[in-house]
Kinemage of the C-alpha trace (Angstrom):
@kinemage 1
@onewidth
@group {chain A} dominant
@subgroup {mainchain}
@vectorlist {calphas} color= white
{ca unk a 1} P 128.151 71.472 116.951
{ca unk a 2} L 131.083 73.899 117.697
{ca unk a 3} L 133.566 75.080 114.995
{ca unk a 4} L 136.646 76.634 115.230
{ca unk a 5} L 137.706 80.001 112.832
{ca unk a 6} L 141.108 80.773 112.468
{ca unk a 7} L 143.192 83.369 109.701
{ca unk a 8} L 146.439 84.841 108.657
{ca unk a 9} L 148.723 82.442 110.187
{ca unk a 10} L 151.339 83.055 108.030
{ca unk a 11} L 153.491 80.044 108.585
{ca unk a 12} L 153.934 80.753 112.049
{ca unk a 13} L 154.332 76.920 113.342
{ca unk a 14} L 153.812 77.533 116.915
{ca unk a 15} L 151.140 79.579 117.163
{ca unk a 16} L 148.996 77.592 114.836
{ca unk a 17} L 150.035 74.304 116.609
{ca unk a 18} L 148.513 75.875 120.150
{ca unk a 19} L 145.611 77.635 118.262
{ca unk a 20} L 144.726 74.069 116.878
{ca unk a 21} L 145.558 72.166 120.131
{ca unk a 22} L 143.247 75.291 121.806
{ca unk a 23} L 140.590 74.084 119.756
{ca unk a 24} L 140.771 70.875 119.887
{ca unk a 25} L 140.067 71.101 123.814
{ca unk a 26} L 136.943 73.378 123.137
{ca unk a 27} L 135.447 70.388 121.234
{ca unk a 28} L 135.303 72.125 117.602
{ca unk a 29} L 134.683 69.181 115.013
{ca unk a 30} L 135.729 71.251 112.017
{ca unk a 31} L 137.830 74.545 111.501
{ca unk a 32} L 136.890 77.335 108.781
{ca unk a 33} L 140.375 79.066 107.846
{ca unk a 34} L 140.448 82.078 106.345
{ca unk a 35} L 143.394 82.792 104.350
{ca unk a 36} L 146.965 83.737 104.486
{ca unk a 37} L 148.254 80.082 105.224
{ca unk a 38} L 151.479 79.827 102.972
{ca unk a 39} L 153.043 77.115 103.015
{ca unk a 40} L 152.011 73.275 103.413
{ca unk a 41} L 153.841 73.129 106.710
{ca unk a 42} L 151.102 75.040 108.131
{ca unk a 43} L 148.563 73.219 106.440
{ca unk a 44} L 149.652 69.688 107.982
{ca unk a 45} L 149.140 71.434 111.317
{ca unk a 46} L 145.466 71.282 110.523
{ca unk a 47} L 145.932 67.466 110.211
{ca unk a 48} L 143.986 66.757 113.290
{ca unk a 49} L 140.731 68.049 112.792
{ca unk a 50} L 138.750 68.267 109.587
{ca unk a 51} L 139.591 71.763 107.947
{ca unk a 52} L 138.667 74.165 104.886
{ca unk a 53} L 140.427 76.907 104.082
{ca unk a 54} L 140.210 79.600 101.698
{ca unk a 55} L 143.096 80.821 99.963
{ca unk a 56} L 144.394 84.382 100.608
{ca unk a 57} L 146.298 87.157 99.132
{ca unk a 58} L 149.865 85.428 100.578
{ca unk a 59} L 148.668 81.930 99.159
{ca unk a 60} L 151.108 82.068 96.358
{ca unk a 61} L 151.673 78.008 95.319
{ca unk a 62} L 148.187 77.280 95.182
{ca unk a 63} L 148.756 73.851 93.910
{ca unk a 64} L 151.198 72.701 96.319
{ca unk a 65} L 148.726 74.223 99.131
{ca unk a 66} L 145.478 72.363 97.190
{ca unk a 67} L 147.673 69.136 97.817
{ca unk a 68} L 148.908 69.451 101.311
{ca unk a 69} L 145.514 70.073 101.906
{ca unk a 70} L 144.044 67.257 100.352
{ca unk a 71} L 146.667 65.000 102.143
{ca unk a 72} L 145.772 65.930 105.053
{ca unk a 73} L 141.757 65.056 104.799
{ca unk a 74} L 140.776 69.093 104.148
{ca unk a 75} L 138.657 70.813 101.627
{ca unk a 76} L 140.161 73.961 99.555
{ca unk a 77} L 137.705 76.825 97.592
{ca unk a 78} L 139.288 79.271 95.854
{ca unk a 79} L 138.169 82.773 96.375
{ca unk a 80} L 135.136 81.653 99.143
{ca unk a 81} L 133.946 78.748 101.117
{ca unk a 82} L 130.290 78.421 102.049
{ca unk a 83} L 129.028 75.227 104.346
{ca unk a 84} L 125.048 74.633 105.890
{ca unk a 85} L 125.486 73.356 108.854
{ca unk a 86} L 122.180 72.356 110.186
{ca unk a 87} L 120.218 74.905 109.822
{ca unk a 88} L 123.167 77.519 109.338
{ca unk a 89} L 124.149 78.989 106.305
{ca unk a 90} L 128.072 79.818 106.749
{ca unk a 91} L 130.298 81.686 104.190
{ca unk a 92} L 134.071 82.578 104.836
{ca unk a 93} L 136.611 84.071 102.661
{ca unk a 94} L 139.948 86.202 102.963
{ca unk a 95} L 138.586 89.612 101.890
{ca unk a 96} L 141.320 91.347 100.114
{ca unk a 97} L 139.004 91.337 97.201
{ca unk a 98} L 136.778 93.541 99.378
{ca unk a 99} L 133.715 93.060 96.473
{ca unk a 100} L 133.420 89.872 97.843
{ca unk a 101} L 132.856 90.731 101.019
{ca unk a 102} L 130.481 93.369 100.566
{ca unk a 103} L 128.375 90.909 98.376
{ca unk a 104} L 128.264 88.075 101.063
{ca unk a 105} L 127.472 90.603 103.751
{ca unk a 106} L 124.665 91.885 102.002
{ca unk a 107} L 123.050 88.988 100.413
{ca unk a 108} L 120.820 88.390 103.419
{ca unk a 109} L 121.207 84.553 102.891
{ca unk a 110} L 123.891 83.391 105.338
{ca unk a 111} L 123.813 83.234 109.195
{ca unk a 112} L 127.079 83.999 109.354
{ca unk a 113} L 130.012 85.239 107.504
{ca unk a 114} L 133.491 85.011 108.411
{ca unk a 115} L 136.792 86.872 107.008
{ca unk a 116} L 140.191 87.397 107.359
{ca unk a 117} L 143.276 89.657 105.870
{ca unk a 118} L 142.792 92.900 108.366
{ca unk a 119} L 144.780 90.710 111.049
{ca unk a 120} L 142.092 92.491 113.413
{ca unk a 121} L 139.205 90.548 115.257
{ca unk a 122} L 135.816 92.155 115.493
{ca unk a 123} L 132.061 91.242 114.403
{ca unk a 124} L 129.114 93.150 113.903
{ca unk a 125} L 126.167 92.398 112.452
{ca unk a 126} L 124.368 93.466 108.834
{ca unk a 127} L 120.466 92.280 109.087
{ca unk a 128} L 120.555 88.574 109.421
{ca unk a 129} L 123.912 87.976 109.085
{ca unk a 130} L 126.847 88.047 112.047
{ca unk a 131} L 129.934 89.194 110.426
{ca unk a 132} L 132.786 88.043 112.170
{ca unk a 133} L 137.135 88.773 111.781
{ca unk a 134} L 138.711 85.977 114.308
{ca unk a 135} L 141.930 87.432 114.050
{ca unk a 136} L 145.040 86.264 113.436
{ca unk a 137} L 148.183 84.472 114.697
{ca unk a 138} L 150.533 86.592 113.139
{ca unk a 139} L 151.256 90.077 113.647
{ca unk a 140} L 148.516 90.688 116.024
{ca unk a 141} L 148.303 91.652 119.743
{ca unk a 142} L 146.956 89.203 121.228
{ca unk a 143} L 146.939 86.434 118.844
{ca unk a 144} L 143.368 85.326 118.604
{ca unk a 145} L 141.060 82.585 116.784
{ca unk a 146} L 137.237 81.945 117.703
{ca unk a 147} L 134.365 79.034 118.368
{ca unk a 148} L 131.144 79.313 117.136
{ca unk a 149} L 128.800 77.182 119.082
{ca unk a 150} L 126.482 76.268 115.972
{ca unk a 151} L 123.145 75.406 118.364
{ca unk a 152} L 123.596 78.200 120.310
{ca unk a 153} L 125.179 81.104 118.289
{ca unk a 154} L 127.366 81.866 121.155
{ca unk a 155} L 130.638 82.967 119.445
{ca unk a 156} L 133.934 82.503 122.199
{ca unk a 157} L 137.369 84.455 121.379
{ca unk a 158} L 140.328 82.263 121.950
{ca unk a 159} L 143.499 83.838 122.829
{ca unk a 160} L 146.564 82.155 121.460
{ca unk a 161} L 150.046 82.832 123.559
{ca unk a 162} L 153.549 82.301 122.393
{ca unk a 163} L 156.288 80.987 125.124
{ca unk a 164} L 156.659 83.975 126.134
{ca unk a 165} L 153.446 85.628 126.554
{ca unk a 166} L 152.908 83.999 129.900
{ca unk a 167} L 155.107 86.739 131.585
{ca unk a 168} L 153.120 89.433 131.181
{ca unk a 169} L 151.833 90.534 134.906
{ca unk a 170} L 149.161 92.662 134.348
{ca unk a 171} L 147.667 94.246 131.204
{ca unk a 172} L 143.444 95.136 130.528
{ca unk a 173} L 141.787 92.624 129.792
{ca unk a 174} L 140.726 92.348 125.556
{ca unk a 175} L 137.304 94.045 125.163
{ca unk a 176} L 134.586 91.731 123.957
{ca unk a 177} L 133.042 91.778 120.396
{ca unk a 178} L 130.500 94.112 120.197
{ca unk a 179} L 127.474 91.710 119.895
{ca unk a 180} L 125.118 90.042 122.187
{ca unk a 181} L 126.154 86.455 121.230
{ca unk a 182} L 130.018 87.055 121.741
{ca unk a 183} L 130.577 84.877 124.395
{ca unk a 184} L 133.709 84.495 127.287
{ca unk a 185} L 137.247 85.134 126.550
{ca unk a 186} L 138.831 82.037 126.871
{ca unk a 187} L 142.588 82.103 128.035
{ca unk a 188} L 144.629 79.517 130.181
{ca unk a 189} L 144.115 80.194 134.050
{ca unk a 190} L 146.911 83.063 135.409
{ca unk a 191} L 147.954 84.534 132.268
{ca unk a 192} L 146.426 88.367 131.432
{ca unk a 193} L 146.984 89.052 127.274
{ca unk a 194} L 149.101 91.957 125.999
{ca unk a 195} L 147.178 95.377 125.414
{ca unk a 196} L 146.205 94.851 121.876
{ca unk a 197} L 148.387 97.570 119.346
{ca unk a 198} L 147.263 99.725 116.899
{ca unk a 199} L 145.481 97.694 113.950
{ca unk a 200} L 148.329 96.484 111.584
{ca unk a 201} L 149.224 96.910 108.224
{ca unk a 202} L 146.725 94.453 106.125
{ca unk a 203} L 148.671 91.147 105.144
């Protein structure tokens, strides 16, 4: 089973349209979000493929979110989601409330944790657990969401370009996460990403 993560995308239509369209073509069969959605717009983007999200820090009209999502087939938690999935215990949540966190990192009960708000993808690992940012699709260079391969642990980045990312010639390539199941950089064929920037201001 493969299952997309995605975060912080902050009502920006386009990018979550290809992110979601990006995942559909990897196969995912359900997307973890992360936070930061905003607005039901965004949340009907999710329409095609089974989705929970967790509500962030910029999730203001909860209700109005909690109904889009519901309209749409999706599941909404409040401050954390946590799924097993075979035999995989997954938790995600936003992290602004950085006790939470902490406490799911550390509980040395999931397989694999997954968080949001820093607008920064990495993953690293505490004992049993692979802790994992995806990134985000708004303010973030490049734009980024991931796919876990469940059966496999194999983790892919997934870079997300706008219309007008494709004209970048030549750039370095995005470093890979620094853990031995981070798996291939997936990007469409000719296109080299941006350099990433300096980590932004949290959302």
């Amino acid at each position: 089973m493969r299952i997309g993560v995605v975060s912080d995308t902050h009502d920006r239509q386009e990018a979550v349209a290809e992110a979601v369209r990006l995942l559909m073509e990897q196969e995912v069969e359900l997307i973890l979000h992360c936070g930061d959605i905003e607005s039901p717009d965004t949340v009907r983007a999710f329409r095609p493929v089974p989705t929970h999200f967790v509500f962030g820090n910029w999730d203001k009209d909860k209700n109005r979110l909690a109904a889009a999502i519901k309209d749409v087939g999706g599941t909404h938690y409040d401050s954390f989601g946590a799924l097993t999935l075979g035999d995989k215990r997954i938790a995600w949540v936003h992290s602004h409330e950085r006790h939470q966190l902490r406490q799911l990192e550390n509980a040395d009960f999931f397989d694999y944790v997954f968080y949001g708000h820093t607008h920064v993808r990495e993953q690293h690992r505490t004992g049993r657990t692979l802790v994992a940012n995806p990134g985000a699709l708004f303010r973030a260079n490049p734009k980024t969401c991931i796919v876990l391969d469940v059966a496999t642990g194999e983790i892919k980045p997934i870079i997300v370009l706008g219309k007008t990312a494709g004209s970048v010639a030549s750039a370095p390539a995005v470093p890979a996460p620094s853990d031995e199941s981070a798996g291939s950089i997936v990007v469409p064929p000719g296109v080299v990403p941006d350099a990433p920037l300096p980590p932004p201001t949290p959302g």
